[in-house]
DRENDO-1510 file (C-alpha; in Angstrom, 1 decimal, always signed):
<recs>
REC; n; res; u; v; w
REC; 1; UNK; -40.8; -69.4; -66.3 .
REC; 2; UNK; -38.8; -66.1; -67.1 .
REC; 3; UNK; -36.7; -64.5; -64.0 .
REC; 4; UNK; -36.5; -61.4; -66.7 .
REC; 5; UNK; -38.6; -58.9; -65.5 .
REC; 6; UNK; -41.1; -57.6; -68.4 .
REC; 7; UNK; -40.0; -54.1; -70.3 .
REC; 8; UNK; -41.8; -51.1; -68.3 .
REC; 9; UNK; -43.8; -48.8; -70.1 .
REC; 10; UNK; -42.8; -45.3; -68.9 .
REC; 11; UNK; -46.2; -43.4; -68.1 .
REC; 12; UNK; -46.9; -40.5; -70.3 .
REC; 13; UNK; -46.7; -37.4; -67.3 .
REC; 14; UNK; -43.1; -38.7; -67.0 .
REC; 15; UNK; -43.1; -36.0; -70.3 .
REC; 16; UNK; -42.6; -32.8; -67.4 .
REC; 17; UNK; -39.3; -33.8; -66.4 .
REC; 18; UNK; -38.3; -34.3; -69.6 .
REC; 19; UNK; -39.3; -31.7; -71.6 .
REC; 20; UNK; -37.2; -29.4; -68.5 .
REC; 21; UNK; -34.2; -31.5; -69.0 .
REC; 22; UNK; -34.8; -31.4; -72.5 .
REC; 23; UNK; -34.9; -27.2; -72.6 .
REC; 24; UNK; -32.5; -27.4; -70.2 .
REC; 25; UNK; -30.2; -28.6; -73.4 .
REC; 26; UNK; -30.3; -32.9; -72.5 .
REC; 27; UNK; -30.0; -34.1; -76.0 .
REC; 28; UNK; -30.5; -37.5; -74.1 .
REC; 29; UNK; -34.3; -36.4; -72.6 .
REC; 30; UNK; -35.0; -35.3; -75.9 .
REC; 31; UNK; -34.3; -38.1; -77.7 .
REC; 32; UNK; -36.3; -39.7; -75.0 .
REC; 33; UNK; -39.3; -37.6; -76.0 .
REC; 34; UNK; -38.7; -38.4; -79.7 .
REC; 35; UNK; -39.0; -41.9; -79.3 .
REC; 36; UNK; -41.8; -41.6; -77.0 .
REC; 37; UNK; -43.7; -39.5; -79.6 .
REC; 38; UNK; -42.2; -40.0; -83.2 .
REC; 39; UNK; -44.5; -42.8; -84.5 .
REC; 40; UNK; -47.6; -41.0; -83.8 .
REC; 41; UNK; -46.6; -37.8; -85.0 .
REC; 42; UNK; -45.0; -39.1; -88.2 .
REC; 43; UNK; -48.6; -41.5; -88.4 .
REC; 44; UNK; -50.6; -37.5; -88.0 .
REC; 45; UNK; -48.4; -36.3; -90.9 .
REC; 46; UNK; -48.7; -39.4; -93.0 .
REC; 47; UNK; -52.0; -39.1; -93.4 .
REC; 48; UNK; -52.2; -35.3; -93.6 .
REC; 49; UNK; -49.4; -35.2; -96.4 .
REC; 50; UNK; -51.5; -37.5; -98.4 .
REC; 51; UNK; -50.3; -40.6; -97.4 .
REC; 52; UNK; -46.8; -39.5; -98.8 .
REC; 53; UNK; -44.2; -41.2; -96.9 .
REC; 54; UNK; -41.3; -39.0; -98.1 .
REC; 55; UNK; -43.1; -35.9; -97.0 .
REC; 56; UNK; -44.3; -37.7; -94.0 .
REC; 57; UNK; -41.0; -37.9; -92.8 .
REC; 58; UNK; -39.7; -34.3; -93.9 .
REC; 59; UNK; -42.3; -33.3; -91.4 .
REC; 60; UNK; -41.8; -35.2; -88.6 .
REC; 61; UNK; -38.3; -34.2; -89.4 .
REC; 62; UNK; -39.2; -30.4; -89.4 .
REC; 63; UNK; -41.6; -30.7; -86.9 .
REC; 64; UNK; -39.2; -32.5; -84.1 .
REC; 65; UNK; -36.6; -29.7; -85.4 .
REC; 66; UNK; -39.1; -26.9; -84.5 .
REC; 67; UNK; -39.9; -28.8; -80.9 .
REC; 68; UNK; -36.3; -28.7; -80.0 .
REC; 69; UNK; -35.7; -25.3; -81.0 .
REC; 70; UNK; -39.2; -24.0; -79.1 .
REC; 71; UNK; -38.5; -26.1; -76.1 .
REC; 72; UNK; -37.1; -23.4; -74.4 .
REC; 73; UNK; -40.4; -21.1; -74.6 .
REC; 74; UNK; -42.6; -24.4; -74.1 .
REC; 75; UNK; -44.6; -23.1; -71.2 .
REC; 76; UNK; -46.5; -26.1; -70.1 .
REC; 77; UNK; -50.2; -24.6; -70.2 .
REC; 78; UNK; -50.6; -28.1; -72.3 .
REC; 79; UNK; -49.4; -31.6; -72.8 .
REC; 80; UNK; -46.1; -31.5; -73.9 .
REC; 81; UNK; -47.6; -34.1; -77.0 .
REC; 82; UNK; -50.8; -31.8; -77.6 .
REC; 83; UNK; -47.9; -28.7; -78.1 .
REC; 84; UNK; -46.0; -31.4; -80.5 .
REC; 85; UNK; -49.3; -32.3; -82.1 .
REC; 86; UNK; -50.0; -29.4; -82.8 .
REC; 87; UNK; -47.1; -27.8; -84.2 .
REC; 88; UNK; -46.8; -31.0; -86.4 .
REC; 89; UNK; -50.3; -30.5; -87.7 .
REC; 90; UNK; -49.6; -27.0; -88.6 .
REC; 91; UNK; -46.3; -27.4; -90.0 .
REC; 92; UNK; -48.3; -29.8; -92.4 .
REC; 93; UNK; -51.0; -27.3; -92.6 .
REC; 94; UNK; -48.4; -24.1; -93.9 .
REC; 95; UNK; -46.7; -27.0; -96.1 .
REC; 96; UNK; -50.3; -27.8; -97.7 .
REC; 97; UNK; -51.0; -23.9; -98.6 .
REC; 98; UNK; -48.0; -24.1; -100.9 .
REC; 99; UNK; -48.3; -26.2; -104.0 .
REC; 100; UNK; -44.4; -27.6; -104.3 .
REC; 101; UNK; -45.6; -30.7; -105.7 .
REC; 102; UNK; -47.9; -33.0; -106.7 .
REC; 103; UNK; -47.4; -36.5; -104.7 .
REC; 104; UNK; -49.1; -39.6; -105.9 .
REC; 105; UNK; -51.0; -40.9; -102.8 .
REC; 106; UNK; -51.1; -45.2; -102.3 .
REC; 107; UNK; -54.4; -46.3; -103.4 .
REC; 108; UNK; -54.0; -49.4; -100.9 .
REC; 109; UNK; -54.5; -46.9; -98.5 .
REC; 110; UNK; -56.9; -44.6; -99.3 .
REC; 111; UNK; -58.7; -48.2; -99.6 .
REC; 112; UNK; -58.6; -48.9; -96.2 .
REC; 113; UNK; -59.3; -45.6; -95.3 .
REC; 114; UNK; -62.9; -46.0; -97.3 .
REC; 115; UNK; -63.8; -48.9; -95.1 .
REC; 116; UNK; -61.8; -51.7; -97.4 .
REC; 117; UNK; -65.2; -53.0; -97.7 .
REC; 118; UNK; -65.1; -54.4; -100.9 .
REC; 119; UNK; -62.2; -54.3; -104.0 .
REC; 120; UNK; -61.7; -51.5; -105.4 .
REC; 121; UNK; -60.8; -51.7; -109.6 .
REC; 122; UNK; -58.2; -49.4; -110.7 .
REC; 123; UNK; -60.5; -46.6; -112.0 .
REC; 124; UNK; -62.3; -46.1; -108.9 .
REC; 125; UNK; -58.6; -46.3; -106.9 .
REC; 126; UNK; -57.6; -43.1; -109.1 .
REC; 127; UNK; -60.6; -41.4; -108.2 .
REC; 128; UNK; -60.5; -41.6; -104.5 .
REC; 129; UNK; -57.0; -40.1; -104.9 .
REC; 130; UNK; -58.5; -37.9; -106.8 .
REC; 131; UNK; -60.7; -36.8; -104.8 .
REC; 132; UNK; -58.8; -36.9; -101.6 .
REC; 133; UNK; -56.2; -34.6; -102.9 .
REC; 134; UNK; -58.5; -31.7; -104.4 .
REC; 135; UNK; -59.7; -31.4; -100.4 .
REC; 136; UNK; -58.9; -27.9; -99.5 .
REC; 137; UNK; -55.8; -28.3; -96.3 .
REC; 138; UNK; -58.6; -27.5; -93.4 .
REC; 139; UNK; -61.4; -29.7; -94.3 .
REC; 140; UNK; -58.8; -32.5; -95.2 .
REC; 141; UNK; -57.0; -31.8; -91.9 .
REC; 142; UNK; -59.9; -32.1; -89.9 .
REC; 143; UNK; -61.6; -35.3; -92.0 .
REC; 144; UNK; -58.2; -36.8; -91.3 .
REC; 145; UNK; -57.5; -35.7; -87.3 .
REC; 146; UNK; -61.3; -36.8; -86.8 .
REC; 147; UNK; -62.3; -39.8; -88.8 .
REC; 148; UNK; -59.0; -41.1; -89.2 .
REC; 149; UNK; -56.9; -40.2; -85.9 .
REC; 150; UNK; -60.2; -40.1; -83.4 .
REC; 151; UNK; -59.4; -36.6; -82.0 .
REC; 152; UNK; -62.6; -34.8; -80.7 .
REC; 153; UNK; -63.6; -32.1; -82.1 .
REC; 154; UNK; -62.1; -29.9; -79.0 .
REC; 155; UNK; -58.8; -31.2; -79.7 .
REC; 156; UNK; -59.2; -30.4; -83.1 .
REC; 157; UNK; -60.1; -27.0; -82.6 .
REC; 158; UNK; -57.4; -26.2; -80.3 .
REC; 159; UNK; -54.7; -27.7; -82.3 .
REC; 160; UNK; -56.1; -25.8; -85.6 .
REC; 161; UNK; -56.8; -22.3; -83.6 .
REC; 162; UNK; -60.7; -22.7; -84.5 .
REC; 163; UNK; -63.8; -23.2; -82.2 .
REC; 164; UNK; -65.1; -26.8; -81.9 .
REC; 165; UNK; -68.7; -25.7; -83.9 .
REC; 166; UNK; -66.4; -24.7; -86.6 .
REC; 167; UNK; -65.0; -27.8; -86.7 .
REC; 168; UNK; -67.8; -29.6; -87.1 .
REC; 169; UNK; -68.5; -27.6; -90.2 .
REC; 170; UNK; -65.5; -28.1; -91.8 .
REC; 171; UNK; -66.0; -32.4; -90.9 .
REC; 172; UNK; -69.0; -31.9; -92.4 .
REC; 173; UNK; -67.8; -29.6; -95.1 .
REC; 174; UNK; -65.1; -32.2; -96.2 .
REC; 175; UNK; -67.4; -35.3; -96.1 .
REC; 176; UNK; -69.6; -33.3; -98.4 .
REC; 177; UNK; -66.9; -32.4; -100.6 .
REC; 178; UNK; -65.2; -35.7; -101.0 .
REC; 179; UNK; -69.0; -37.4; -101.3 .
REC; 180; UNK; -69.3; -34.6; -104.4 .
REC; 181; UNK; -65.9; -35.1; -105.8 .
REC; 182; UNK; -66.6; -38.9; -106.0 .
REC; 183; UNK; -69.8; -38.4; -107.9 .
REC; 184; UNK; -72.1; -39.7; -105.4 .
REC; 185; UNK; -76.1; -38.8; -106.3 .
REC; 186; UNK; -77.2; -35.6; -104.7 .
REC; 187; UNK; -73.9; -34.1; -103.2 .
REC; 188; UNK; -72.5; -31.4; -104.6 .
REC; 189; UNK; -69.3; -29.5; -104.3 .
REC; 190; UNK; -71.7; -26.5; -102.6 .
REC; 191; UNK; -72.5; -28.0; -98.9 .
REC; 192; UNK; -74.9; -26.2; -96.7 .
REC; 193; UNK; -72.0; -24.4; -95.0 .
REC; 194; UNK; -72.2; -22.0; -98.0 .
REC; 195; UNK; -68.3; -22.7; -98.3 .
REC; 196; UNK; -67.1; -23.1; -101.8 .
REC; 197; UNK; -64.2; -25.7; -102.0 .
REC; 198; UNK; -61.5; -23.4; -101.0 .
REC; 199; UNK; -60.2; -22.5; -97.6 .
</recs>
């Protein structure tokens, strides 16, 4: 038997004191934060940047930049991670608006985001990827926070500025989408939103 005692987990409220002492300009309570919250942000943005790990990490990058800089204004009317999460997601969302580049996405992923339920042959692999990336930003941002991140739709809505029954259109609208993009029988790329593929 270990006399070491076993690491404690610091509980999640302890965010108040450092998010003062972090806009107070405590580059240790920030760094704090960062660690607290960097893996799930950078997971958010991994998936939203189409699985691309260099732009993954530009964002989290940009996103923990933008924290530090706003902390000072950070009123506290939210979660200090819900204000991160959502900065994050629309950091992603303004980089998603502007074409820079076209990023290859990892089709071992997009695999195991379709279930993994059977093998996928390289053909099919392309096409997901395909698919996935002709998604206009909302509808692939809220397929991804929902299906993929389990946010409700009330966190989706606040962190994306929209009500919660839009939301649920837009889930819809990008299931549709992706279901007609794929090819599957019946869907087509005109859901019953009467939304056209762009945002």
């Amino acid at each position: 038997m270990s006399d070491a005692a076993p690491p404690r987990a610091i509980p999640a409220d302890d965010d108040a004191g450092l998010v003062r002492r972090a806009a107070a300009g405590e580059t240790a309570a920030f760094e704090t934060l960062y660690r607290r919250h960097v893996a799930r942000v950078h997971g958010v943005l991994w998936r939203l940047s189409g699985m691309n790990a260099a732009l993954a990490e530009e964002l989290t990058q940009e996103a923990f930049i933008h924290a530090w800089q706003g902390l000072p204004g950070f009123r506290g009317d939210s979660a200090f991670s819900t204000w991160l999460h959502r900065l994050a997601v629309n950091l992603a969302l303004m980089r998603m608006r502007t074409p820079e580049r076209e990023e290859a996405v990892d089709p071992d992923t997009l695999v195991q985001l379709a279930g993994g339920a059977r093998e996928f042959c390289a053909g099919e692999r392309a096409e997901l990827e395909q698919a996935v990336a002709r998604l206009p930003p909302r509808a692939r941002a809220v397929l991804v926070l929902h299906d993929i991140e389990g946010w409700r739709h009330q966190e989706i809505g606040a962190a994306l500025g929209i009500a919660s029954g839009s939301c649920k259109a837009h889930l819809h609208r990008a299931r549709g989408l992706l279901r007609a993009l794929l090819g599957e029988p019946g869907a087509t790329l005109h859901d019953d939103t009467g939304v056209q593929g762009d945002d």
